[in-house]
Structures are given as structure tokens and as C-alpha cells.
C-alpha positions in Angstrom: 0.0 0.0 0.0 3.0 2.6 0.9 4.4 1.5 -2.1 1.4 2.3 -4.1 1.0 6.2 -2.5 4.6 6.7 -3.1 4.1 5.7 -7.2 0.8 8.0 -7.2 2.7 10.9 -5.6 5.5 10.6 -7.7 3.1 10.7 -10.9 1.4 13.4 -9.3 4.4 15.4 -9.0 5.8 14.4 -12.3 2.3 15.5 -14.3 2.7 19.1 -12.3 6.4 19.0 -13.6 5.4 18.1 -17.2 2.5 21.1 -17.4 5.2 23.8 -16.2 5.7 25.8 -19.4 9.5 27.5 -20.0 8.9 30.6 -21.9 11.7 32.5 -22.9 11.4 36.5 -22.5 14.5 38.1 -25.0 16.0 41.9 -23.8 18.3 43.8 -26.1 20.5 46.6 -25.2 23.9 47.8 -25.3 26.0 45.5 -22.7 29.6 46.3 -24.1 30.9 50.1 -24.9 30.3 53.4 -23.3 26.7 53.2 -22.9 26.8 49.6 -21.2 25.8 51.3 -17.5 22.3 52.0 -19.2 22.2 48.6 -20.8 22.7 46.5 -17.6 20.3 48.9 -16.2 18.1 48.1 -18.7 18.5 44.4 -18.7 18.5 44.4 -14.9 14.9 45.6 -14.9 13.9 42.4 -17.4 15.5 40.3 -14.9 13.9 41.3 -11.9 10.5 41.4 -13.5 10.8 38.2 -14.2 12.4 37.0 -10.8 9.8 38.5 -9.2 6.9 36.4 -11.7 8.9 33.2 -11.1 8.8 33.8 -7.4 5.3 34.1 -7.4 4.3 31.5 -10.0 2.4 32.5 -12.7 -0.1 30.6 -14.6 -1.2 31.0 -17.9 -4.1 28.7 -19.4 -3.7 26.2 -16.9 0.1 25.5 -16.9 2.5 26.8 -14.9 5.2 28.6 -16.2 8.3 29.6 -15.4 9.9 32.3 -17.5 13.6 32.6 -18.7 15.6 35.9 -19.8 17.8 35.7 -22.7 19.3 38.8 -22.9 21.5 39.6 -25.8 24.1 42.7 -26.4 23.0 45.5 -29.5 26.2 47.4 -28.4 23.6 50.2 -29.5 24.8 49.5 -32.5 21.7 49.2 -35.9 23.3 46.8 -37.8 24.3 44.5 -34.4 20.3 45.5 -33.7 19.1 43.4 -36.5 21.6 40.4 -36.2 20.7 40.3 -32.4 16.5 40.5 -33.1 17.1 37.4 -35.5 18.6 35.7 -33.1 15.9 36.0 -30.5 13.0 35.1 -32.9 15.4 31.8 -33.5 15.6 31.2 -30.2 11.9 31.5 -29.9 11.1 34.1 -27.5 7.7 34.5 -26.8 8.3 38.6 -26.5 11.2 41.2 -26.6 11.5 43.7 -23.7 14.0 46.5 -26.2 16.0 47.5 -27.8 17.1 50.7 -25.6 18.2 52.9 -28.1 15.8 54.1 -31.1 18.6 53.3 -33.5 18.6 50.0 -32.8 14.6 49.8 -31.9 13.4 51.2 -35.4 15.3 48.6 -38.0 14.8 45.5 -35.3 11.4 46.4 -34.7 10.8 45.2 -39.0 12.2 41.8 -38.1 9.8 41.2 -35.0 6.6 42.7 -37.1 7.5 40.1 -40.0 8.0 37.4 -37.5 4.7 38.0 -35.4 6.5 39.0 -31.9 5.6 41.5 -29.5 8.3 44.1 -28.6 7.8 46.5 -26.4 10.6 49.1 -25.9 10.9 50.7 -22.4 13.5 53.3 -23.4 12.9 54.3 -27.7 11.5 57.8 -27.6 11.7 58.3 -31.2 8.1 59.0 -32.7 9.0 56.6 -35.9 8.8 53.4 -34.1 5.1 53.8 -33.8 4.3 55.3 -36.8 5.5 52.2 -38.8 1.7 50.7 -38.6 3.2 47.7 -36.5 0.3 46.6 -34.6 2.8 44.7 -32.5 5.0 47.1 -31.3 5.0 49.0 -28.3 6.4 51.7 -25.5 6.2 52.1 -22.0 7.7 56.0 -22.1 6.4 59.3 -23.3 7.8 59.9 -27.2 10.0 62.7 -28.2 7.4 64.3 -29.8 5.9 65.2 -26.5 9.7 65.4 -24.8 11.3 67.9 -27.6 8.1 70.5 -27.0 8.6 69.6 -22.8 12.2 70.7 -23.1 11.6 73.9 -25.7 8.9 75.3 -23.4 11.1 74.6 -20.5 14.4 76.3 -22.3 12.5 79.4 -23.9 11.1 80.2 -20.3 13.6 79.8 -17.8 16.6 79.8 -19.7 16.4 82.2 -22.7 15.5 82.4 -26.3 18.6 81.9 -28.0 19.3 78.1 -28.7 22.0 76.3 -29.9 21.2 73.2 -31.4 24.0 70.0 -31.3 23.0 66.3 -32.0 24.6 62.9 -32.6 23.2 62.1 -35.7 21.8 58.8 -34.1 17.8 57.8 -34.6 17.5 59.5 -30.6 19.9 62.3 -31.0 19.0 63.6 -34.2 14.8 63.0 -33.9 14.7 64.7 -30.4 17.1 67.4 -31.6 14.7 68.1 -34.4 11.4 68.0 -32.2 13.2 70.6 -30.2 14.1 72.9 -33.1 10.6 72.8 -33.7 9.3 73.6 -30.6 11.9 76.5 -30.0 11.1 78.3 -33.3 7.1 77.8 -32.8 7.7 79.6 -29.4 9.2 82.4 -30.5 13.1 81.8 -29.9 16.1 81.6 -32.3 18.3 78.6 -33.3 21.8 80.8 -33.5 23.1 77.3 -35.0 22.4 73.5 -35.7 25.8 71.2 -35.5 26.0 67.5 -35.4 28.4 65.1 -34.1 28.6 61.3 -33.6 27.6 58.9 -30.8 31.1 57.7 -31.0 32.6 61.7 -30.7 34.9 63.1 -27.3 36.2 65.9 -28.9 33.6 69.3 -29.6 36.0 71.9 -29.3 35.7 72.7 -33.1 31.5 73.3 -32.9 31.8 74.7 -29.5 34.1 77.3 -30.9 31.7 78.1 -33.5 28.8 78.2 -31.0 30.3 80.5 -28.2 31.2 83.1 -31.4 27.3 83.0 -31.4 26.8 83.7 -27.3 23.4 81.7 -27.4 21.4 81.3 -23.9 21.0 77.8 -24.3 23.1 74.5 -25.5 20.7 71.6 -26.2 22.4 68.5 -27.3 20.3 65.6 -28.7 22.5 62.6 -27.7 23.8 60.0 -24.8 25.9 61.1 -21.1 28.9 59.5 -22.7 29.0 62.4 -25.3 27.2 64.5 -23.0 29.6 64.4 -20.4 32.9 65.6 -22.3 31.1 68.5 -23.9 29.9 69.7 -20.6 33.9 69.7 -19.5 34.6 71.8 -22.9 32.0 73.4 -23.0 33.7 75.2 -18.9 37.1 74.8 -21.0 36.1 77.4 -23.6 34.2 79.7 -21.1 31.0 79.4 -22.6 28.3 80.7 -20.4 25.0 79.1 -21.9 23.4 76.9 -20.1 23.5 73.0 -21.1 20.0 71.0 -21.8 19.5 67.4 -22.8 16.9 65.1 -22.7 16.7 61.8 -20.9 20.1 60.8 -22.9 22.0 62.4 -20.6 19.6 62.7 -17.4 21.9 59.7 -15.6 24.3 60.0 -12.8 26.6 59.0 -15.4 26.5 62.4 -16.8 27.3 63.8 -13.6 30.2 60.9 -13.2 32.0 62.2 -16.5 31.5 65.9 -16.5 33.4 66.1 -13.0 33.7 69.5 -11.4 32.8 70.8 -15.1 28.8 70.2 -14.1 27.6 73.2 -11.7 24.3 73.7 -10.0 21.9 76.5 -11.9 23.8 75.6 -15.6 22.5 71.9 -16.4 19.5 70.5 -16.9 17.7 67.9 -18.7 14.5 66.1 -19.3 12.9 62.6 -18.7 9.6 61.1 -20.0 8.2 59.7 -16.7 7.5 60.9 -12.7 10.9 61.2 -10.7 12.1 57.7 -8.9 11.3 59.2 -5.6 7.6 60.1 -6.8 6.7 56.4 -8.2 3.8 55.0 -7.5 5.7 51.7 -6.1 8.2 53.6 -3.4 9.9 50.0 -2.8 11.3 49.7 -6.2 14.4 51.5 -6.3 15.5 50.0 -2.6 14.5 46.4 -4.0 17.0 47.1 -7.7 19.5 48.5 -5.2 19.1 45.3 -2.8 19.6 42.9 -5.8 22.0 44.3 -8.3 23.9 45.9 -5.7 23.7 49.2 -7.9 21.7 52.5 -8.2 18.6 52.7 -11.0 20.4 55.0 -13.9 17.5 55.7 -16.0 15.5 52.9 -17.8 15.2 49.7 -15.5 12.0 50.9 -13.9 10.5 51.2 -17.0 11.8 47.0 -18.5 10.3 46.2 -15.4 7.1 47.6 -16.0 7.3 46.1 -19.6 8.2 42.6 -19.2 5.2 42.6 -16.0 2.4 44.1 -18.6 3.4 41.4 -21.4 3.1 38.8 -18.6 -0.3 40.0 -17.1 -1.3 40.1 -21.3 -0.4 36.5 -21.0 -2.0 35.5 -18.1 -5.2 37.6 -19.1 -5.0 35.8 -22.6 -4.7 32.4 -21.4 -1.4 32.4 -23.5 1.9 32.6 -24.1 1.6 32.8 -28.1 1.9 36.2 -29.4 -1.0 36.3 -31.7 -2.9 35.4 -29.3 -2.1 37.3 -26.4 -1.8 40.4 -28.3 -5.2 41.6 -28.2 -5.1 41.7 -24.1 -2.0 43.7 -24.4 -3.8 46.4 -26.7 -6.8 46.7 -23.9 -4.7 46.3 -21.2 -4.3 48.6 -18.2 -1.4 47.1 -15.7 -0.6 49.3 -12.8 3.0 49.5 -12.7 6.1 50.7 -10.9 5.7 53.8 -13.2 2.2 54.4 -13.0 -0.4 52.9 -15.4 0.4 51.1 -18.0 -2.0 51.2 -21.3 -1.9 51.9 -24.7 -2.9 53.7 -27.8 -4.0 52.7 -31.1 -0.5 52.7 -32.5 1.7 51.4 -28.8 2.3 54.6 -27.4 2.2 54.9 -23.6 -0.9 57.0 -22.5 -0.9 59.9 -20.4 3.1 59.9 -20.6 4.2 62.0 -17.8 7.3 64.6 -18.8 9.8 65.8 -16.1 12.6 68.5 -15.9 15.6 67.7 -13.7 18.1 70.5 -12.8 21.7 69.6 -11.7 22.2 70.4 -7.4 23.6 69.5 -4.7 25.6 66.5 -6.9 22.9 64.8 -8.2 19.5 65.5 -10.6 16.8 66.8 -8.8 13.6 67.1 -9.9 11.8 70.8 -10.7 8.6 71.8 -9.3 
């Protein structure tokens, strides 16, 4: 008789083994090069989204499923974008929590549509991504075409009305540079000069020379911290008194990290789509990344958190894992997240995106009023 219970609990326990589903979750973003900080971050926030649905066990049409990360290294790169989205549709993820950066996003987001795979970026603010008619491509982040006015309106009111206009020629750099522009010369101010650089750039002293000859009130530069940074030391080198504005692209502590005693309180500032980490809805989050990572949230991993948990409650709500068919609970969805609420327009873009203007004091970004 014993031997009998111990042969039915062991089939028990192997038919509860054999209905646990593995489904993998893929996250792209730089890992390697100068803007590997906000990749990890990134990835870090896929990781402990789905750490967190493991722990609690999540089931989805009956099974139980445990998810797995495969998280794979853009080096914010378009052309490593592509090569690294084919790889995860081979590998047969079930969704794609990236790419960071909208270079990288735009030309990978063609290979998920073709292949039927949800993506949903957490970090790609250029407007493009959404406006490919994708139906399954998302964001969990304001666009630049709400962050460009935020940051003109911001600029032409507390700062002055004479703009100079840099960017880094990348899809983020260059479309947020150009929303800007926009914006400025809509609200009444003057572009003294547009001047581009590279994402791969240290040295400005040639357009910085040109732009103090032009004494404009403000700098805005449309790129990353690890550009940002450097020009922030040259542009203190060459005595220029404008004030320096980015957007989110430079709103890290990185920034702060490289720009050394260059940075002062009252002349730098930037913007971020999103509330401030100390105002999020979920207080517990940045103490919890901190706790597990051993590391301080730079910018993006509360919103791959947010991400990879709405894809999961589409999922569950869905009854499953399969893209096509969980991809109509993801367009109605509404998942209250870290961030705030998550839902979604009819082209992916977050609702009710939330815009924020830090200014540089007392050693770190602190939130305006």
C-alpha cells in the first residue's frame, strides 16, 4: 500500500512538472561600450520582472510557467540590432522587452513585425517606431514628440531664447534634436546654429568654438551622457556661459560621473519622459533594484520592469503565451505599474506619458517643481 502512494505521488508530482511551461522572455541593449551602464540597467529591470513572476508562479491557461531571460548585447549598435533580433526570434522568444536605443529599436522592430513578436521598448522615444503601422510594437515611455516641446517650453522660459542646437546624428539624437528645433522656433526663440556630431565623438571643441562666437542662452544637445559628459567639461574649457540641456540621454548620474567639477548647480538640466524615482507609485522599487544588483537605477530599468510585467499579465489575461494570441489583451490592457499605469494607444504609445525637468544640485539630478 505505501508502495502504491509513493508511485501515485511521484506521478502526481511528475504530471505538475510536465504542465510547467518555459517561456523565454529576450531583452536587447547595449551591454559592451560606453553606454553599457544603461544597458545592464536596462536588462536588470527584465530580470527582476521576471524574478519576481517566477517567485510568485504565474499561470497561464492552466500551466504553470516559469519564464527565462535571454538577454543579448546591441552594443547600441543598428546593424548589431538586426543580427541580435534574428537571433531571438530563433531562439523563440515569446516577447522582446528593447531594444534601448531608437537606433537600434526602429530597423529591429521590422524583423519582430515580419516574425509576429511582440516588442515593447521601455527606453525608444523616437516617434517613428510607432508610426511604422506595426500593430505589435509598443512603448512604455512618453515619445520625443511630447519630450522635444517639454524641453523647448522649459528652455524658452527659464533659460532664454537663443538656442543652440547639437546632436549625434543617431535615430534618438538627431529626432529629439529636431522636435526641439521645432518647438523653439514655434515659441518664438532663435536657433543661432544646428551642428551634429557622432555617438562615438569626445572631442567638440571645433562646434563649440563656433557656437560660443554665437553667445546663445542655451546648448541643447540631442544625444547619450557618454557624449554629453565631455562637452559639458569643454564646453567650462572654452568659457561658454550658456546653459547645457538634454533630454533623458543624458539625465543619468553617469553624466554627472564624467563631467566632474565641469557640471555646476543653476547651468544643467535635462528632461525625462516619466514621474521622478522618488515620486513612483511603487516607493519600494528603487531600494529592491538596489538590494539585488547591488547598484543604483540610472535611468531605464524601472521602466523594463514595467514592460516585461504588462506582457506577462497580457499572457495571463489571454490564457497564453503565443503572441498572436495574447496580443489583443496587451492592446486593452491597463497594468498598474512601478511607473504608473500602463496602457496603450491605437498605435503602442504609452498613455498619459508624464514629462519631467531635472536640474543639476547639490551633486545629483533633482527634480523641478
Amino acid at each position: 500500500m505505501k508502495k502504491t502512494m509513493i508511485a501515485l505521488a511521484m506521478l502526481a508530482f511528475g504530471t505538475v512538472h510536465a504542465q510547467e511551461m518555459v517561456v523565454k522572455i529576450g531583452s536587447s541593449a547595449p551591454l559592451t561600450g560606453a553606454q553599457a551602464h544603461l544597458g545592464k540597467d536596462t536588462e536588470n529591470g527584465v530580470r527582476l520582472a521576471i524574478e519576481d513572476a517566477n517567485a510568485k508562479g504565474v499561470v497561464v491557461g492552466g500551466k504553470k510557467v516559469k519564464f527565462e531571460l535571454v538577454g543579448e548585447d546591441d552594443q547600441a549598435d543598428p546593424k548589431q540590432g538586426t543580427a541580435v533580433a534574428q537571433r531571438l526570434v530563433d531562439a523563440g522568444v515569446k516577447a522582446v522587452i528593447g531594444h534601448m536605443n531608437s537606433g537600434t529599436t526602429i530597423p529591429a522592430s521590422r524583423i519582430y513585425n515580419q516574425a509576429g513578436i511582440v516588442m515593447i521598448s521601455p527606453s525608444a522615444t523616437n516617434p517613428t517606431l510607432t508610426q511604422q503601422g506595426f500593430e505589435n510594437v509598443f512603448r512604455v515611455m512618453a515619445h520625443d514628440g511630447k519630450q522635444g516641446p517639454a524641453a523647448a517650453k522649459f528652455a524658452l522660459s527659464k533659460l532664454g531664447k537663443k538656442v543652440a542646437v547639437i546632436d549625434d546624428r543617431s535615430a534618438y539624437g538627431q529626432g529629439l534634436a529636431d522636435e526641439f528645433e521645432k518647438a523653439v522656433k514655434a515659441g518664438g526663440g532663435t536657433v543661432t546654429t544646428r551642428e551634429f556630431t557622432t555617438d562615438k565623438a569626445t572631442d567638440f571643441m571645433t562646434i563649440l568654438t563656433k557656437v560660443k562666437s554665437q553667445n546663445p542662452d542655451v546648448i541643447f544637445f540631442g544625444g547619450m551622457d557618454p557624449q554629453g559628459g565631455p562637452m559639458v567639461k569643454q564646453v567650462k574649457q572654452l568659457g561658454i556661459e550658456a546653459k547645457f540641456l538634454m533630454g533623458d540621454g543624458g539625465c543619468t548620474p553617469e553624466l554627472i560621473k564624467l563631467a566632474g567639477d565641469a557640471i555646476k548647480e543653476g547651468s544643467a538640466f535635462c528632461t525625462q519622459p516619466g514621474v521622478p524615482l522618488e515620486q513612483l507609485p511603487d516607493q519600494n522599487f528603487k531600494a529592491r533594484f538596489l538590494k539585488r544588483f547591488n547598484a543604483e537605477v540610472q535611468a531605464y530599468s524601472p521602466y523594463a520592469y514595467d514592460a516585461t510585467l504588462t506582457v506577462i499579465d497580457a499572457m495571463k489575461t489571454a490564457g497564453s503565451v503565443e503572441p498572436a494570441k495574447y496580443l489583443p489583451a496587451l492592446k486593452k490592457i491597463q497594468h498598474k505599474g512601478v511607473t504608473g499605469m500602463i496602457k496603450f494607444d491605437e498605435k503602442g504609445d504609452l498613455k498619459d506619458g508624464a514629462i519631467t525637468v531635472y536640474a543639476f544640485k547639490a551633486g545629483k539630478w533633482e527634480p523641478l517643481k
